[in-house]
NUSE-503705 format. One record per atom (N, C-alpha, C): atom name; z, x, y. Coordinates in steps of 0.1 Angstrom, whole numbers. Layout:
 name    c3    c1    c2
   CA     Z     X     Y
...
END
This chain:
 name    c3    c1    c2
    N     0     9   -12
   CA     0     0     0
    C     0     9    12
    N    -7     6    24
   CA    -6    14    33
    C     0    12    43
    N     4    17    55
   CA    14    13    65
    C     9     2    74
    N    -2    -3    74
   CA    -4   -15    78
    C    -5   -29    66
    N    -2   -24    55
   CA     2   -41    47
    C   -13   -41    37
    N   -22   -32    39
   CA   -32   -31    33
    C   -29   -22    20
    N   -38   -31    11
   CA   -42   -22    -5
    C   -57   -11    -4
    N   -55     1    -8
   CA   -60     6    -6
    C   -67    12   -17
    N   -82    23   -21
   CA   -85    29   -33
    C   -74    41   -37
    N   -77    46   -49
   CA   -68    57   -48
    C   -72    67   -38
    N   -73    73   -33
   CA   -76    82   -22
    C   -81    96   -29
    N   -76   102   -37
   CA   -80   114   -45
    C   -93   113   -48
    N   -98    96   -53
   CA  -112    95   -61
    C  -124    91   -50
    N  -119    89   -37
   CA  -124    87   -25
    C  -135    97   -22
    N  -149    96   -21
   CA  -157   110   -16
    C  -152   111    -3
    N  -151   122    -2
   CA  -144   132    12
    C  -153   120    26
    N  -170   121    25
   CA  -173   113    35
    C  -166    98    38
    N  -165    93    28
   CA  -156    78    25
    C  -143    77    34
    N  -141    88    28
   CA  -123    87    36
    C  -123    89    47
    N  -132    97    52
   CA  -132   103    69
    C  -138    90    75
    N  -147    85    72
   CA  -150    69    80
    C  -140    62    81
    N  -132    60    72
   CA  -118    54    67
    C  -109    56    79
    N  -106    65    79
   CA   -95    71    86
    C  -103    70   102
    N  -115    73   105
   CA  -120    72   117
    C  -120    57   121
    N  -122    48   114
   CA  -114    34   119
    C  -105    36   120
    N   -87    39   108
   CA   -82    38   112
    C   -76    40   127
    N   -79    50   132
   CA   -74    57   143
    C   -81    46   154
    N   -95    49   150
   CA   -99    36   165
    C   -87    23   163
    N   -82    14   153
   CA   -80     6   148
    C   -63     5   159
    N   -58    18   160
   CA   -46    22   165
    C   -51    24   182
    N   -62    25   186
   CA   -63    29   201
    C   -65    11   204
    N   -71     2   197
   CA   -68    -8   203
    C   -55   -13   202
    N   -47   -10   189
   CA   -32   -14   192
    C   -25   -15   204
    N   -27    -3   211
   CA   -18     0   220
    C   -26    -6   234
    N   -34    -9   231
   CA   -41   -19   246
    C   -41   -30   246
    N   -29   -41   235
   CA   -35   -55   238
    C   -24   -55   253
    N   -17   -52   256
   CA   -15   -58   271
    C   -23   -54   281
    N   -35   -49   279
   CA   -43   -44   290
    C   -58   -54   288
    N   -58   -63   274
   CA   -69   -72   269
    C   -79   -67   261
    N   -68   -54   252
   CA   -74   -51   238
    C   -70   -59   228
    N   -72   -47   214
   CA   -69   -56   202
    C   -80   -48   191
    N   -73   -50   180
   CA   -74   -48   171
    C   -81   -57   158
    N   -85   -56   152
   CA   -83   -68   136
    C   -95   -61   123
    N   -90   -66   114
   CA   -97   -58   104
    C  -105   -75    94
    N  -121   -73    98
   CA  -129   -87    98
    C  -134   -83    82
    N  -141   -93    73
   CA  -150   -86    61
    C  -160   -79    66
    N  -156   -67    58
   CA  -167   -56    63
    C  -165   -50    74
    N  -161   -51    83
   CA  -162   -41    96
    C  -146   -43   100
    N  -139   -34   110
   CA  -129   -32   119
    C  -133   -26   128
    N  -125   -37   139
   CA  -132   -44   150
    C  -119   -39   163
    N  -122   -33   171
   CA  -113   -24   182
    C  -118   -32   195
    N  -107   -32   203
   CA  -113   -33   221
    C  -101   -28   226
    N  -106   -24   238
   CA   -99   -17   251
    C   -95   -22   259
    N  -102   -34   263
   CA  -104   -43   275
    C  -110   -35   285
    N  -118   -21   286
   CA  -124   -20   297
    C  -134   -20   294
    N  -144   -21   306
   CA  -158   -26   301
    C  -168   -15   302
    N  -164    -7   293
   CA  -175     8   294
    C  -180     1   276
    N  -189     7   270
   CA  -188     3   255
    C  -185    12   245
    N  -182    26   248
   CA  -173    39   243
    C  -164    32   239
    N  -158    20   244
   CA  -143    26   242
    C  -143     6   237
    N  -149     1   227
   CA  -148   -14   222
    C  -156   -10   208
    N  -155   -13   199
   CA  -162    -4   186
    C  -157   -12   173
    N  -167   -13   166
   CA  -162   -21   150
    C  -168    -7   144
    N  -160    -3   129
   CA  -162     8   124
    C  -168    -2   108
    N  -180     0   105
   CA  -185    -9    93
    C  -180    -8    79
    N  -174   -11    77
   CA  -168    -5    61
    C  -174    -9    50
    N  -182   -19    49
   CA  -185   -27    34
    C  -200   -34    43
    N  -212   -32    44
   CA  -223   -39    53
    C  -222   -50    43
    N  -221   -48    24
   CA  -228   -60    23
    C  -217   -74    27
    N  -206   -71    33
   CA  -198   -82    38
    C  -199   -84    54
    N  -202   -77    54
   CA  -209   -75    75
    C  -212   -86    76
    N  -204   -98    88
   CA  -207  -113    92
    C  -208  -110   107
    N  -224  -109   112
   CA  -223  -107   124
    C  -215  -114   137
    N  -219  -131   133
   CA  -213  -138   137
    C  -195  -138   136
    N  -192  -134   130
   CA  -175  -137   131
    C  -171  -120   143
    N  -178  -110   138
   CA  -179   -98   150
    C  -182  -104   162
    N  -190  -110   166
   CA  -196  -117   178
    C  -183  -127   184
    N  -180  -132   178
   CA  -166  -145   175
    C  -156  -137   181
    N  -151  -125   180
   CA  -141  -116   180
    C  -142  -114   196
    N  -155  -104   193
   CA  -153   -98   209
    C  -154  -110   225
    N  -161  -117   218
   CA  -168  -130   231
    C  -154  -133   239
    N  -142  -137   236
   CA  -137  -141   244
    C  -131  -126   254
    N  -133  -111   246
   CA  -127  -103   255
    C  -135   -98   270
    N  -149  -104   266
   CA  -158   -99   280
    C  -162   -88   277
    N  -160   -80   267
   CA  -164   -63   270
    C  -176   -60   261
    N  -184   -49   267
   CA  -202   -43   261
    C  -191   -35   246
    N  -201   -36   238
   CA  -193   -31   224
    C  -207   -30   216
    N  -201   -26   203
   CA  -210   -18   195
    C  -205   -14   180
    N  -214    -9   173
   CA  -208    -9   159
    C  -210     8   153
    N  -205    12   141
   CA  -211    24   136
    C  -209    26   123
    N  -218    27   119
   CA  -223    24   102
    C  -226    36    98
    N  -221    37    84
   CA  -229    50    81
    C  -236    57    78
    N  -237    68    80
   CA  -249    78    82
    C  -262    67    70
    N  -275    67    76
   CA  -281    67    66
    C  -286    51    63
    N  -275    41    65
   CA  -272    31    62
    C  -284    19    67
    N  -293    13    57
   CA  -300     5    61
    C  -294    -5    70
    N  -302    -7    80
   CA  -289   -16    92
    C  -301   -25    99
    N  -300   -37    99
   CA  -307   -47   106
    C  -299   -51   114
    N  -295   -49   126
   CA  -286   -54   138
    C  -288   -47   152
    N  -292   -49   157
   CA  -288   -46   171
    C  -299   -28   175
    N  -293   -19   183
   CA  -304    -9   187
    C  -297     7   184
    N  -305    11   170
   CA  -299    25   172
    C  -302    32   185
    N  -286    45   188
   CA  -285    47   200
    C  -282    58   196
    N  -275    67   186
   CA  -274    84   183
    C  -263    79   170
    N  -265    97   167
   CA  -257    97   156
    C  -244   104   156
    N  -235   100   154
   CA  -222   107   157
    C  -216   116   144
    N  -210   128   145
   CA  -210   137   139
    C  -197   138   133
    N  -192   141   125
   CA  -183   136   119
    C  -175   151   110
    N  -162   155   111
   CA  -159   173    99
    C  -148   167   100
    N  -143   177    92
   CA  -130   176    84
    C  -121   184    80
    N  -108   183    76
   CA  -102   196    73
    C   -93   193    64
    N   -90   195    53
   CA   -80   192    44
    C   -65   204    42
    N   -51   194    45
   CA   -43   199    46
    C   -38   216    45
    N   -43   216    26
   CA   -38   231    23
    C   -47   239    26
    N   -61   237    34
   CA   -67   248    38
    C   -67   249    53
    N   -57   245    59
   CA   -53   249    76
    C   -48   258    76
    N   -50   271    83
   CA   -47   282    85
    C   -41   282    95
    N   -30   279   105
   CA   -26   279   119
    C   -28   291   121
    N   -34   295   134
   CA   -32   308   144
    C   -17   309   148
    N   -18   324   150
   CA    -5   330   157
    C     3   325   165
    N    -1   322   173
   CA     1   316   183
    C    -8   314   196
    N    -6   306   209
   CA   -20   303   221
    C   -22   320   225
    N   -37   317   228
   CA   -39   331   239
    C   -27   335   248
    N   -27   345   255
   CA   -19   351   259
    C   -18   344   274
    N   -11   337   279
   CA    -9   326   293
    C   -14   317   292
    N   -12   311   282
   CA   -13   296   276
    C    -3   290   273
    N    -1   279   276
   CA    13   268   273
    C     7   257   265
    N    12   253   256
   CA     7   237   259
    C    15   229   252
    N    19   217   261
   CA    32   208   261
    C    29   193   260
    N    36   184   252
   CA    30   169   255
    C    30   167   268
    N    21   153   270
   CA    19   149   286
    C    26   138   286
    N    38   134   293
   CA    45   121   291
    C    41   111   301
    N    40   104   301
   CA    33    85   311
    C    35    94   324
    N    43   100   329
   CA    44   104   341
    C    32   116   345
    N    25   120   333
   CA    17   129   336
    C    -3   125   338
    N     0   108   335
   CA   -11   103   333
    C   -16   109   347
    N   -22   108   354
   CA   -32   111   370
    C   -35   125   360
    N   -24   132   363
   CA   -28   151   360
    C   -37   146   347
    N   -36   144   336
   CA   -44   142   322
    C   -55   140   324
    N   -59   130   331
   CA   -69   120   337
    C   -81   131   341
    N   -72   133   351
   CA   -83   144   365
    C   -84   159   356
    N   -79   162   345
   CA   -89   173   335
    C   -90   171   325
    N   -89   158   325
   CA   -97   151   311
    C  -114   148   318
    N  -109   143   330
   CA  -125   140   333
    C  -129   149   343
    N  -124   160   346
   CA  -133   176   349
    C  -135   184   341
    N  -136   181   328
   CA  -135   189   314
    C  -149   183   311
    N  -146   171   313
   CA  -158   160   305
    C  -170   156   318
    N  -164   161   327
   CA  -176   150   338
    C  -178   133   340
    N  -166   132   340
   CA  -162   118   338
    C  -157   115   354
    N  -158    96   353
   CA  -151    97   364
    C  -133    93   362
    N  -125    99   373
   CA  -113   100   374
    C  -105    89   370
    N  -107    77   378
   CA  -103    61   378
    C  -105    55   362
    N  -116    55   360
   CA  -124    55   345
    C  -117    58   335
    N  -109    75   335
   CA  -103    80   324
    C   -87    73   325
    N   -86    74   336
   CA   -72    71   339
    C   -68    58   330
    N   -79    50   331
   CA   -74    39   326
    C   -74    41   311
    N   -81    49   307
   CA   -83    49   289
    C   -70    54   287
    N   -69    67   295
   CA   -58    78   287
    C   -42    70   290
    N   -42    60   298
   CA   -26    59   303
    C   -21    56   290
    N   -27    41   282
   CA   -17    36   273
    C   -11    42   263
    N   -20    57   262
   CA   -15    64   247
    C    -8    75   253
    N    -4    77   264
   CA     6    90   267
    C    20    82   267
    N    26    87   257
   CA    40    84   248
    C    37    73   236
    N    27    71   232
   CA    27    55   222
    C    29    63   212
    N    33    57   203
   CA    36    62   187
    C    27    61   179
    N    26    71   176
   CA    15    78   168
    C     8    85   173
    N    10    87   184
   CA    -2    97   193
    C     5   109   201
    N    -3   120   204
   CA     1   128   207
    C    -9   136   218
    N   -10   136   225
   CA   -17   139   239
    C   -11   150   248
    N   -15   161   248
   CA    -8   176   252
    C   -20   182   263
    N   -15   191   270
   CA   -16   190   281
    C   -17   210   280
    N   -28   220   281
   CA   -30   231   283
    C   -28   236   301
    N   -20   248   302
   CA   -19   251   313
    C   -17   272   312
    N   -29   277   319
   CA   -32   290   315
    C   -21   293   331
    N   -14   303   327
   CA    -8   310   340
    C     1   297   346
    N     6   286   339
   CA    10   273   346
    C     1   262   356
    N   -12   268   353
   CA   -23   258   357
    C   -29   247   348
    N   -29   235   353
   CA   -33   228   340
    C   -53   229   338
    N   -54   231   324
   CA   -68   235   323
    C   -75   230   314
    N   -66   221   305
   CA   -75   216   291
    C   -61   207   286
    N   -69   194   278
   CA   -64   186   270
    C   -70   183   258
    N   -64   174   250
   CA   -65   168   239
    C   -52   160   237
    N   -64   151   224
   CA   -53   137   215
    C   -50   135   201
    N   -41   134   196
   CA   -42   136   185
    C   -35   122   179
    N   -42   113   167
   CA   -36   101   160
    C   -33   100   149
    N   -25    97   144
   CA   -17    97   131
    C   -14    86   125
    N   -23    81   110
   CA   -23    72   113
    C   -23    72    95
    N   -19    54    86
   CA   -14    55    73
    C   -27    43    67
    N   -38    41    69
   CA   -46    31    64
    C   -56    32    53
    N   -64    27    52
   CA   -71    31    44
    C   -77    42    41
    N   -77    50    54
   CA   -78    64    51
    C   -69    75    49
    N   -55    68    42
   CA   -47    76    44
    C   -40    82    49
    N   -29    92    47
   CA   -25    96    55
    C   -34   108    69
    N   -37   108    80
   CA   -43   112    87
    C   -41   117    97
    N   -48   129   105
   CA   -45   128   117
    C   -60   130   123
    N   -64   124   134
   CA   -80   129   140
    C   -75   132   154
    N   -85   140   155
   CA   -84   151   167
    C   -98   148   178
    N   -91   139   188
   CA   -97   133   200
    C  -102   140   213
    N  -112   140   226
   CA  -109   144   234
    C  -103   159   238
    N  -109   169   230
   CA  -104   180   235
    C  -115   186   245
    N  -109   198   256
   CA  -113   191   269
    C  -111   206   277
    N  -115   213   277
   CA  -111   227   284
    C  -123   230   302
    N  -113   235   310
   CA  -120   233   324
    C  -131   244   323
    N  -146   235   324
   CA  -155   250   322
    C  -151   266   329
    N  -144   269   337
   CA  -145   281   342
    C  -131   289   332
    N  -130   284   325
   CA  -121   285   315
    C  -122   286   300
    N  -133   282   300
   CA  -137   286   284
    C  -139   296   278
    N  -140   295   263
   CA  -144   308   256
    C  -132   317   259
    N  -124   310   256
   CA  -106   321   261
    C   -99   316   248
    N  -104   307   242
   CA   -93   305   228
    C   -85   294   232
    N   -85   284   244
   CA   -78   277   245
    C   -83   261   240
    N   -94   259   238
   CA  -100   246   224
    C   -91   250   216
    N   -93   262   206
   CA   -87   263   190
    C   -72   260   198
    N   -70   264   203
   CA   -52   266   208
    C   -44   247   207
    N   -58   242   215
   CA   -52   225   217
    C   -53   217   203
    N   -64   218   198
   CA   -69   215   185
    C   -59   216   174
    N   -53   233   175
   CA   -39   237   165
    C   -26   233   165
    N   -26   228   180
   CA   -15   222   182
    C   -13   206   175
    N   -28   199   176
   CA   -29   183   172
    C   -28   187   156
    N   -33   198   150
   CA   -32   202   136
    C   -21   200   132
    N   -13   211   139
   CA     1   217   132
    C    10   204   133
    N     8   196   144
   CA    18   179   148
    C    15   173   133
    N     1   167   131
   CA    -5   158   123
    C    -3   160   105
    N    -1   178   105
   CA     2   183    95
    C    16   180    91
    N    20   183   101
   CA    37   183    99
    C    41   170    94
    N    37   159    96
   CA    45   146    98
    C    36   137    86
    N    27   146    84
   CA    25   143    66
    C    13   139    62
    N     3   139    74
   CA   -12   138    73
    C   -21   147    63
    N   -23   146    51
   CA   -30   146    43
    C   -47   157    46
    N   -50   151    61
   CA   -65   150    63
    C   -66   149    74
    N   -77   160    80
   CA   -76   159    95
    C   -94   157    99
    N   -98   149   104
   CA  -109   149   111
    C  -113   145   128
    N  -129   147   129
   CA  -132   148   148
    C  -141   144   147
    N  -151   146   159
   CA  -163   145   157
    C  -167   156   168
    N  -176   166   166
   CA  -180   176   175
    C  -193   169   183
    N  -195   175   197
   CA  -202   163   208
    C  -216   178   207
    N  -207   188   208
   CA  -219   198   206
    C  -221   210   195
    N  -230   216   196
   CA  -229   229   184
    C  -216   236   184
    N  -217   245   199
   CA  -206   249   206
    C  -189   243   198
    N  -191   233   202
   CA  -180   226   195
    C  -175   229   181
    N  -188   222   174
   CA  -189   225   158
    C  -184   242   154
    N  -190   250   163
   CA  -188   265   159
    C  -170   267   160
    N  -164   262   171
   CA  -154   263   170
    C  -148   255   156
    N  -147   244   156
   CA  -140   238   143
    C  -143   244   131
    N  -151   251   129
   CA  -157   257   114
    C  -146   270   116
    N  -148   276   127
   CA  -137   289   124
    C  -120   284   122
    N  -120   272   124
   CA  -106   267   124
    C  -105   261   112
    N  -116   257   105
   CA  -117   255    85
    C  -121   244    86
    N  -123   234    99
   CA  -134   225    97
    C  -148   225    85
    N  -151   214    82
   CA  -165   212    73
    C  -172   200    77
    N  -186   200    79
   CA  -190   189    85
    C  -197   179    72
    N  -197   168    75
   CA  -195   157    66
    C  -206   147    70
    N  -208   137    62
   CA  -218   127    66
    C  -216   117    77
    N  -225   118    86
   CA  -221   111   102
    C  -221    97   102
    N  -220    90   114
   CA  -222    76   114
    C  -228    71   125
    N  -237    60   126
   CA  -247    55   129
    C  -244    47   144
    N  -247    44   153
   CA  -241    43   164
    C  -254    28   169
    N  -247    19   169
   CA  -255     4   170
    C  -252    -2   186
    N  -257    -8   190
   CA  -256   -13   206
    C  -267   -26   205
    N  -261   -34   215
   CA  -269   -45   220
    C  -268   -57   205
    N  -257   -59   200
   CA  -252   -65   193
    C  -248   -81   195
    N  -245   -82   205
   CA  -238   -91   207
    C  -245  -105   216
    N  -265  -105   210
   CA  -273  -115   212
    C  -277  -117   227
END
């Protein structure tokens, strides 16, 4: 049984890609938890689990497809209609899919517990410390000068998860300057025990110093600790990918990224 009331496969007999979709719901499944007072929400429909934010970007409102041949578009449609928000689905890699407008493919690695190697410790004038609700603005403003995002925008994603349970959201600062973030979710569902590693985020004039692997090991060594089984991400670039492979990352079968769903 899993920590949400759900029966689950055995997990051992699970192919590695299986479980990482798994677990990559679960965690979306957890970022809408923590937003229904903002006009999220959460629910797990046949076939798909179904996330909202309440803001109206479509990043951040997402059903994760688990079973297509149970996929009821209409009851998906049902779900989101009364929240007002652009949303979208992602299926996996590969997956014959009659719905709505492929839009890219999202990339998907992995890391399994006993082959985490933690580093030494951060580069040399590196800190990095959780960011508590008081730190949301600062998170915000280099989360989205990391990313090129706008400020207002992020602010609103990142507030509800600085302190929520299960999450972990830390805050890099080189020489006591703040210069890089990341998120980390921990989470017990169908994918197991888990942790995935969100939003890591270093100020370009700053990079290539060791401070990614540094934020990254930190969401490891948390997610490891507290009994997560299995760690996955998704890399946005090669760049990226290169780092998580030296960290024992392995890349895995992606998933399919659907838009314009909702008629």
């Amino acid at each position: 049984m899993t920590a949400d009331g759900m029966t689950r496969p055995d997990l051992p007999d699970l192919p590695v890609d299986t479980r990482v979709w798994a677990a990559h719901a679960d965690a979306w499944q957890a970022m809408g938890r923590i937003r229904v007072a903002a006009g999220g929400g959460a629910a797990r429909l046949p076939g798909c689990s179904v996330m909202a934010s309440g803001l109206p970007h479509p990043q951040w409102n997402n059903g994760d497809v688990t079973d297509p041949a149970l996929f009821d578009l209409e009851q998906v449609r049902a779900w989101y209609a009364p929240r007002g928000v652009p949303w979208g689905v992602r299926v996996p890699a590969g997956t014959p899919w009659r719905y709505g407008r492929w839009l890219f493919r999202k990339r998907c690695m992995t890391l399994a517990a006993p082959a985490y190697d933690p580093p030494a410790a951060p580069p040399p004038g590196v800190t990095i410390t959780p960011a508590g609700p008081d730190e949301a603005e600062l998170f915000a403003t280099v989360d989205a000068d990391a990313f090129g995002d706008p400020v207002e925008q992020n602010l609103a994603w990142v507030r509800p998860q600085l302190g929520a349970d299960g999450f972990r959201s830390v805050l890099a600062r080189l020489d006591g300057e703040p210069v890089g973030v990341a998120t980390g979710i921990r989470t017990g569902g169908p994918g197991g025990e888990s942790v995935g590693v969100f939003g890591v985020g270093v100020l370009p004039g700053v990079r290539r110093r060791g401070i990614g692997a540094a934020l990254t090991a930190d969401i490891l060594t948390w997610g490891f600790g507290g009994g997560a089984t299995l760690a996955h991400l998704n890399p946005e670039t090669e760049e990226a990918a290169r780092l998580y492979t030296r960290l024992g990352f392995t890349e895995v079968a992606g998933l399919d990224i659907y838009v314009a769903l909702d008629g």
